[in-house]
C-alpha positions as CSV (number, residue, x, y, z in Angstrom):
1,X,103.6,139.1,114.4
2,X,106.9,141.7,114.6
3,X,108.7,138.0,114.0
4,X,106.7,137.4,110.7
5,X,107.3,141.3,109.8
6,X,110.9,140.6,110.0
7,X,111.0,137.7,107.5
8,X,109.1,139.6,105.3
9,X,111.8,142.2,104.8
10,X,114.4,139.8,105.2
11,X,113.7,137.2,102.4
12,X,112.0,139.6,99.8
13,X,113.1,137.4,97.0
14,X,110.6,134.5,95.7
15,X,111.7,131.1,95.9
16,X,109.5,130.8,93.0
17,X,112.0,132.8,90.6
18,X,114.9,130.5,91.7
19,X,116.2,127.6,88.8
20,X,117.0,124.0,90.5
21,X,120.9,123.7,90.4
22,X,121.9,120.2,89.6
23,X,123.6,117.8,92.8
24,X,121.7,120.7,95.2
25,X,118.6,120.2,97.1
26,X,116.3,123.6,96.9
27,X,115.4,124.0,100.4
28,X,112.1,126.2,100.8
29,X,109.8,127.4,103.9
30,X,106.4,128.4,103.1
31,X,104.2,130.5,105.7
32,X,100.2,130.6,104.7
33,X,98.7,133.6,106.1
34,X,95.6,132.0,105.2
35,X,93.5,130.9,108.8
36,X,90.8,128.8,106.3
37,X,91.6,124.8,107.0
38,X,89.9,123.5,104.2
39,X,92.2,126.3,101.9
40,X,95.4,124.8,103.8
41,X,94.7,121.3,103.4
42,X,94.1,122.2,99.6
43,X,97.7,123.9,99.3
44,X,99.1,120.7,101.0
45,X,96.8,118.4,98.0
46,X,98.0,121.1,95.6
47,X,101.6,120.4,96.6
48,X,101.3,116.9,96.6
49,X,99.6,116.7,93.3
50,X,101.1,119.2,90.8
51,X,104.7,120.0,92.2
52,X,108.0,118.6,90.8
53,X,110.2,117.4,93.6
54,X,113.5,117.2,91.9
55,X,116.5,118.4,94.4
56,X,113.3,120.2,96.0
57,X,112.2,119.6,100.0
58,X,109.3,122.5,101.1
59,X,108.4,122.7,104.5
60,X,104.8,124.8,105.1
61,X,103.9,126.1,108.1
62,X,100.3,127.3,108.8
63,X,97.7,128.0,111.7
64,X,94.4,127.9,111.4
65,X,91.0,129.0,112.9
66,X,88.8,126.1,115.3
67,X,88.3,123.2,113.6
68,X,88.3,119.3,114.3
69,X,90.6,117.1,111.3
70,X,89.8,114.2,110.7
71,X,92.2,111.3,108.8
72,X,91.5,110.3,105.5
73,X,89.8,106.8,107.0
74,X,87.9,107.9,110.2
75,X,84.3,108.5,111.2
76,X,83.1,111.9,112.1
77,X,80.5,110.7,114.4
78,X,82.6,108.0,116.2
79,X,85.7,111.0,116.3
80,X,84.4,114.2,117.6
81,X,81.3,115.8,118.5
82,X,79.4,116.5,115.2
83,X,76.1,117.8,116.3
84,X,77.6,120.3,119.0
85,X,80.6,121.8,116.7
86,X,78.7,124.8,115.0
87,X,77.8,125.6,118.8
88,X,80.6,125.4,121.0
89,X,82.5,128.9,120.3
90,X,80.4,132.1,118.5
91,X,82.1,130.9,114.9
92,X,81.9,128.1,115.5
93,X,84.4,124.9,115.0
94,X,84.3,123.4,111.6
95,X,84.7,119.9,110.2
96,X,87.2,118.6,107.8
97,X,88.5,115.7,106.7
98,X,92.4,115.5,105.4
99,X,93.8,112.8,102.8
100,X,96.3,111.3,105.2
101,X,95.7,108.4,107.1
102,X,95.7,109.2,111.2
103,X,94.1,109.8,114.0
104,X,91.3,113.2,114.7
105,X,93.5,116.3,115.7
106,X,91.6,120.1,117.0
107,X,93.1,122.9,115.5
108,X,93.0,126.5,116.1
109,X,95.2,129.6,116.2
110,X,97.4,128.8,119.4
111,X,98.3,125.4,117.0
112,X,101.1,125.2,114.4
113,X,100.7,122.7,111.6
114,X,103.9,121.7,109.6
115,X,103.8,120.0,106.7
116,X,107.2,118.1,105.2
117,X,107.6,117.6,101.5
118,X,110.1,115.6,99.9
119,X,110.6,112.7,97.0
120,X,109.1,109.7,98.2
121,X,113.5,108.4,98.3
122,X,113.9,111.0,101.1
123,X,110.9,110.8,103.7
124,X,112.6,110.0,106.8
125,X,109.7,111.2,109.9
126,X,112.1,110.8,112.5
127,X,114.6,113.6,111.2
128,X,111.8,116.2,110.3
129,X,110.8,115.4,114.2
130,X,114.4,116.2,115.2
131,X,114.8,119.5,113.8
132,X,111.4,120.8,115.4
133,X,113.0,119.4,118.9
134,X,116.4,121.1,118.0
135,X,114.7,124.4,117.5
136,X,113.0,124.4,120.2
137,X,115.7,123.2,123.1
138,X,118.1,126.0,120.7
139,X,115.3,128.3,121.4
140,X,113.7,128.0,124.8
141,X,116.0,125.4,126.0
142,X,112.9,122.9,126.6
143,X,113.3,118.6,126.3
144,X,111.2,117.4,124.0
145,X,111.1,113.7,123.0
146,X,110.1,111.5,120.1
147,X,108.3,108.4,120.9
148,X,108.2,105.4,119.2
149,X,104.8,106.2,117.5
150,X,106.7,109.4,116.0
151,X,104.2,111.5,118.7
152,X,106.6,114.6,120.3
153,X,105.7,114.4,124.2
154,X,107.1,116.4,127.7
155,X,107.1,114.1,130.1
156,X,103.7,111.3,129.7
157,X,102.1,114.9,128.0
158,X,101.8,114.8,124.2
159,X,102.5,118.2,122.6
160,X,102.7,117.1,118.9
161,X,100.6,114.3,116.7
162,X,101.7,112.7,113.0
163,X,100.2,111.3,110.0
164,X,101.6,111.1,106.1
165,X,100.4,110.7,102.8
166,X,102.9,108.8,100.1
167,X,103.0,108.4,96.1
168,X,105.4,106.6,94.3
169,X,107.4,109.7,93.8
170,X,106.3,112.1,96.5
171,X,105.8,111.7,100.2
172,X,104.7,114.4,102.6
173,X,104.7,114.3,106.7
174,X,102.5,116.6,108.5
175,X,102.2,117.4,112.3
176,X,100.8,119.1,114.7
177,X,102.4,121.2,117.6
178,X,100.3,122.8,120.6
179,X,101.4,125.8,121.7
180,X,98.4,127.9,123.5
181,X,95.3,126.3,121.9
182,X,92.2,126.5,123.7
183,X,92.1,123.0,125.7
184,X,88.5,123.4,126.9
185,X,87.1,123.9,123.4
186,X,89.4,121.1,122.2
187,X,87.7,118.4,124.9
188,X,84.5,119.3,123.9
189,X,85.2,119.1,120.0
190,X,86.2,115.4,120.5
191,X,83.4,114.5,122.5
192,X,82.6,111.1,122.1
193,X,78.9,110.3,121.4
194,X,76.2,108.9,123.6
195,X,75.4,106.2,121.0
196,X,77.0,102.8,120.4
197,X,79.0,102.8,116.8
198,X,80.6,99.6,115.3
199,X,83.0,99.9,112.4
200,X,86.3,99.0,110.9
201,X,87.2,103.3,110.7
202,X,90.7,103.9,112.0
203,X,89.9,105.1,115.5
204,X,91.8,107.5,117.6
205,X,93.5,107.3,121.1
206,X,93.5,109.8,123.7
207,X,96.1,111.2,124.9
208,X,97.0,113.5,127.8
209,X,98.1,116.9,126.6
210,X,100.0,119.7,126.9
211,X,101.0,123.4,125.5
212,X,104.1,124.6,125.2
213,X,103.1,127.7,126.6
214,X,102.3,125.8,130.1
215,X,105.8,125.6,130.4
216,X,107.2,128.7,129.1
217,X,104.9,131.4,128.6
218,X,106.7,133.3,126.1
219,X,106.4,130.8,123.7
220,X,104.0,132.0,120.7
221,X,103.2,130.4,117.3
222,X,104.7,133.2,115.1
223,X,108.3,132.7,116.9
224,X,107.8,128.9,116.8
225,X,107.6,129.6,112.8
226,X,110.9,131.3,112.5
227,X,113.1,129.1,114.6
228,X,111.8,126.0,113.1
229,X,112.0,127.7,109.6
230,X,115.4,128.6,110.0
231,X,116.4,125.3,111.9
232,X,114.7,123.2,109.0
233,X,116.8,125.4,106.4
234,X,120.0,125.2,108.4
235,X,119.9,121.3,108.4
236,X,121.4,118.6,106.0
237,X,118.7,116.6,104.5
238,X,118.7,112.5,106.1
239,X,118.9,110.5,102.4
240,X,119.7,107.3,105.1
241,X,116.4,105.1,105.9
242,X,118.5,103.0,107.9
243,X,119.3,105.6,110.2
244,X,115.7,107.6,110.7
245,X,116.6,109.8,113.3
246,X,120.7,109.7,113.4
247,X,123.4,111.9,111.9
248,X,121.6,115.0,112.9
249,X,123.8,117.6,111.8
250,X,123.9,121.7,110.8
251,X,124.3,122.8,106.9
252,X,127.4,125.2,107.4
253,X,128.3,125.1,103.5
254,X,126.6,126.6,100.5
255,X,125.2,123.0,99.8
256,X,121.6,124.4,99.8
257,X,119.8,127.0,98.3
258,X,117.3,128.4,101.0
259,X,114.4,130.8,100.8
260,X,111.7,132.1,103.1
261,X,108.2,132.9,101.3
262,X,105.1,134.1,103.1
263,X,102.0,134.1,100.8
264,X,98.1,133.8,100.6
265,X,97.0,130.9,98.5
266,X,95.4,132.2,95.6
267,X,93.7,130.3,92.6
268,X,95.9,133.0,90.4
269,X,98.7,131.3,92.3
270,X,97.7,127.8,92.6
271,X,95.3,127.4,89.8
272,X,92.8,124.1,90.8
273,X,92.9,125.7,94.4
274,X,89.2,126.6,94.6
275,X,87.9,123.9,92.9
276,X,90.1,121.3,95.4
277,X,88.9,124.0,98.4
278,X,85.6,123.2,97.5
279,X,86.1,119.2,97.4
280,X,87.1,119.3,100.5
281,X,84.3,121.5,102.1
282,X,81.7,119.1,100.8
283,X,79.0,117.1,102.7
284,X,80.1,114.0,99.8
285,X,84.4,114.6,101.2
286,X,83.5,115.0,104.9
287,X,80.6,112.5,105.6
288,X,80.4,110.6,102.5
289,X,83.4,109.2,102.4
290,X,82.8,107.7,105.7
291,X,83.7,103.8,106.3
292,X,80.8,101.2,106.7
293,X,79.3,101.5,110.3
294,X,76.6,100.7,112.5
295,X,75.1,102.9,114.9
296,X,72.7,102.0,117.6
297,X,70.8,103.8,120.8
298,X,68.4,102.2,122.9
299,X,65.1,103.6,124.5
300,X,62.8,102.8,127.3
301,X,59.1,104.0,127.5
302,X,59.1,102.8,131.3
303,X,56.6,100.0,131.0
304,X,57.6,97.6,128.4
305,X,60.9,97.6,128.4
306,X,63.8,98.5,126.3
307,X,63.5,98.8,122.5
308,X,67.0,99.1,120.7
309,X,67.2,100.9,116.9
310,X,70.2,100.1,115.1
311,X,71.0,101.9,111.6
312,X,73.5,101.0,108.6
313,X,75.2,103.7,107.5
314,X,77.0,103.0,103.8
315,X,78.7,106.4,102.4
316,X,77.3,108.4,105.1
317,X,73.7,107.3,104.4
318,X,70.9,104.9,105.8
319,X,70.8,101.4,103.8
320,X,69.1,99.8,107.1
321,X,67.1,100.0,110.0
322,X,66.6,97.3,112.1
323,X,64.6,97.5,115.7
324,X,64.7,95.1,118.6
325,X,61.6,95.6,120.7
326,X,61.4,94.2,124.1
327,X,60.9,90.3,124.2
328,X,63.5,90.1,121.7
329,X,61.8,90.3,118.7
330,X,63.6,91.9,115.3
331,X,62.1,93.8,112.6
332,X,63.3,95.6,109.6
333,X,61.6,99.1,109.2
334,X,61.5,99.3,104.8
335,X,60.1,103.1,105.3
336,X,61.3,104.9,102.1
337,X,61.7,107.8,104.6
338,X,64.5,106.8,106.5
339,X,66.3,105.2,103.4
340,X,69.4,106.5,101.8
341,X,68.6,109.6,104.4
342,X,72.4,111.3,105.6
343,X,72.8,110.0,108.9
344,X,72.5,112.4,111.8
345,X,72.1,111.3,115.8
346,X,68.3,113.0,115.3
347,X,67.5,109.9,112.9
348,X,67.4,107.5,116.2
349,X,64.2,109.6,117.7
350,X,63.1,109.9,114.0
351,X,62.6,106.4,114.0
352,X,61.3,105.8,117.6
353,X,58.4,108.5,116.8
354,X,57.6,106.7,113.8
355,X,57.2,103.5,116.0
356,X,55.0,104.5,118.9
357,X,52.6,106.0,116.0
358,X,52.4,102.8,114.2
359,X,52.0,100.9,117.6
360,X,50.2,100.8,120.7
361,X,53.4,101.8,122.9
362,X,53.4,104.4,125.5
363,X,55.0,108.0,124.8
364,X,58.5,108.6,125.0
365,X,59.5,108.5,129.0
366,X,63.2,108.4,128.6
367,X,66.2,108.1,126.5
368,X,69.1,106.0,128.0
């Protein structure tokens, strides 16, 4: 934290008083202290939404307590493991769902997130990814490479994840970067479930991972904010789309005006913040959004066989339920009980109960 202290003191001046000077680009780095996902991922929308980007390029660094992200498209059920998430850690990891497109990420405080904003004419992925890999070898003098997928890996290990959002004026890139986050708690987060789902959701691939700190243990997220801070300040902006990647090169002139600025986001701030905050903490953001999907889970009483329950599930509620008993035989269950219910994992047993009282089967032996 002595790192964070530091910048404090040394870039007391807001960027916020600072007037755009024309042919200059206003080069700014913005630390959150705040830990709260869903009030980062409402900064980013805040950003993204209300912000002129004229001659302006922000980056915003933040870290954040446990918690599983989801992109914009995905599946919570099919992505991590909902039902176990409030349990895993003594606070618990909490569910959130971002508005860029992607694959699930796990986030807590030994993570740095960095999000990119630029006009939509200067988003070039490739360069943001070369000035976190410059600071880093500058730092701690550690290789790290940039796939074709725009993942950062050491080795066959991936260390850093990406996903955008982009208007017709604006564009930001957003990654991830582990440096000491908990790897057992992230396994078990994005646990897959022990039912069959079928849907059109963007789904994740697994990856093998890595830390930063597993290879040099003095490594810390707080550090990792000033040397990329000052590396992304230090650098001349890539306007070239053609050459993503190339012509990486140090800002030694006064072309660019840049600025630290550590803050809490604030509605007095950011006004709209708590009422996007609480958009993106709600049941209707996280599950109901969900894609079209169809889960099903099969049970055995031991005696007749195997009876199969598959659900619809249309903005993360029930619109169907259809059972296959043994013998093959299909039939829709119309129960006003189970329809436009929120879909939980519990709904499968829900329904099996309600079909061994309205039949002759055996109790419930096993669950495969």
């Amino acid at each position: 934290m002595r790192a964070l202290a530091g910048l404090k003191k040394l870039y007391r001046n807001s960027w916020r008083k600072y007037s755009s000077t024309n042919n200059k680009i206003e080069k700014s780095v913005i630390i959150s202290e705040s830990n709260d996902i869903y009030t980062n991922l409402a900064l980013e929308d805040w950003y993204y939404k209300n912000w002129k980007w004229d001659n302006r390029h922000i980056l915003i660094l933040w870290s954040n307590n446990p918690c599983v992200v989801i992109g914009k498209f995905q599946n919570p059920w099919l992505e991590c493991n909902v039902n176990e998430l409030g349990y895993l850690i003594p606070e618990g990891v909490k569910l959130a769902r971002r508005n860029s497109g992607g694959g699930t990420v796990y986030h807590d405080r030994g993570n740095l997130n960095l999000t990119f904003f630029t006009p939509r004419e200067h988003y070039n992925r490739k360069h943001n990814l070369d000035i976190i890999v410059q600071a880093i070898l500058k730092e701690y003098n550690l290789n790290i490479e940039i796939t074709k997928r725009d993942d950062l890996v050491i080795g066959d290990c991936k260390v850093s994840g990406t996903a955008a959002k982009l208007a017709r004026t604006t564009a930001y890139h957003h990654c991830t970067l582990l440096v000491n986050s908990n790897k057992e708690v992230l396994h078990k987060s994005l646990k897959r479930p022990r039912y069959e789902i079928k849907t059109n959701a963007t789904q994740s691939t697994s990856s093998k991972i890595l830390n930063l700190k597993d290879i040099d243990p003095n490594i810390t997220v707080e550090q990792l904010m000033v040397c990329i801070g000052k590396q992304y300040l230090a650098t001349t902006p890539s306007f070239n789309k053609q050459k993503q990647g190339e012509g990486y090169r140090i800002n030694k002139s006064e072309d660019f005006i840049t600025k630290f600025h550590i803050l809490q986001p604030t509605e007095e701030e950011y006004p709209g913040l708590i009422e996007a905050r609480d958009s993106l903490i709600s049941w209707n953001w996280i599950y109901g959004t969900c894609p079209k999907f169809t889960a099903s889970k099969s049970f055995s009483d031991g005696i007749k066989g195997q009876t199969k329950i598959a659900v619809t599930v249309e903005n993360g509620r029930i619109s169907a339920v259809d059972v296959a008993f043994p013998g093959g035989v299909h039939q829709q269950i119309a129960e006003e009980e189970f329809k436009t219910r929120k879909f939980t994992q519990e709904l499968f047993n829900d329904v099996y109960k309600f079909i061994l009282e309205q039949s002759n089967y055996h109790p419930l032996e096993k669950v495969l």
